[in-house]
N, C-alpha and C positions, 0 to 999 in steps of 0.2 A: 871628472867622473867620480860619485860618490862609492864608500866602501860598500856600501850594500851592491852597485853596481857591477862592480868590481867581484866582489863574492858570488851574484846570482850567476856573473859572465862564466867565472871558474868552473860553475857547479853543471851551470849546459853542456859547457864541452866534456866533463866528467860523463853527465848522462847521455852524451853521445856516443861516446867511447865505449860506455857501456851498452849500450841498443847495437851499434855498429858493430863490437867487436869482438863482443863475447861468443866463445864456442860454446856449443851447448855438450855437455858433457852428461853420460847414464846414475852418476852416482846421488840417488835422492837426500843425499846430506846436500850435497855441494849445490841439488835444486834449491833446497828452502834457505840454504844461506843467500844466497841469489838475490828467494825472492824478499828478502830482511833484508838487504843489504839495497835493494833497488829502490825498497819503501821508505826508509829511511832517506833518502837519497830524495827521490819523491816527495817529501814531509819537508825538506831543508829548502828545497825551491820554492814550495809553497809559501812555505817563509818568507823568504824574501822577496819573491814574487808583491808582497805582501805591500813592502816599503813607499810610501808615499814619493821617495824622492828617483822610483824606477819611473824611466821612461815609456810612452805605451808601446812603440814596437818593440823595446824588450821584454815588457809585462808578456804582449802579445806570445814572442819566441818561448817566454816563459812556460807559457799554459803548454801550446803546442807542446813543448817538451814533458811537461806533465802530463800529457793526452800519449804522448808516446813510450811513456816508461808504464802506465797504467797498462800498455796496448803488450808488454814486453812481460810486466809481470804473470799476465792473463795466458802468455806465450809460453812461459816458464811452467805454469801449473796446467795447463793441456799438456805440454810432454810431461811431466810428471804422472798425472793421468795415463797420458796413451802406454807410454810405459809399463806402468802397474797393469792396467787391463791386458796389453798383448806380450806379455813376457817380452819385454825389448824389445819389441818387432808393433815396427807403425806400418800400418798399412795403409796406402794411397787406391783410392776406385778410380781417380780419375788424371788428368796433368793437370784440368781448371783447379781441382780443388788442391793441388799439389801448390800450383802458382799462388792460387789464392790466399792460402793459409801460412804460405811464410816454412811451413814445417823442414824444407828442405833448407835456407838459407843457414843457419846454425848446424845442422845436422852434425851429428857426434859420429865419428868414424867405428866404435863399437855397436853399434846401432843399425841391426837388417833391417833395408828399407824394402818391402814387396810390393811394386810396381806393375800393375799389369798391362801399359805400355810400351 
């Protein structure tokens, strides 16, 4: 196994870690370092993503992992958003869009969720 394989292997489980197990917390500093912190992160896979001597189903896991930290940064900057518009309070219309959106799976425990289910 080459070092570059070895580095992109590292770098997945890093951005898994991060998709998986990050709280989502109210304080919009600790968003935007997030989302700087996730880009970067992002940028370095692409990288070596990059390397001639990566394998395709790891290129492959590669991207995937790039499609899901893209999916994660876009997740960070709606709550940042929902945030800023409803004074800390996200509002859910429905459970579909509840399920769908992901918004509950991080939820930050300072954080009123108003749910009309």
């Amino acid at each position: 196994m080459s070092q570059q394989e070895n580095q992109l292997r590292k770098l997945l489980k890093e951005a898994e870690r991060l998709i998986n197990d990050t709280e989502m917390e109210t304080c919009t500093q600790w968003i935007d370092r997030e989302v700087q912190r996730t880009k970067k992160l992002k940028e370095q896979i692409e990288r070596q993503q990059n390397h001639s001597s990566i394998p395709a189903k790891l290129f492959n896991e590669a991207r995937d992992t790039v499609d899901g930290l893209h999916r994660f940064i876009e997740n960070l900057k709606d709550f940042r958003s929902n945030m800023a518009k409803n004074g800390h309070q996200v509002v859910i219309t429905n459970d579909h869009d509840a399920r769908a959106s992901g918004i509950l799976k991080n939820a930050s425990y300072s954080t009123e969720y108003k749910c009309p289910f």
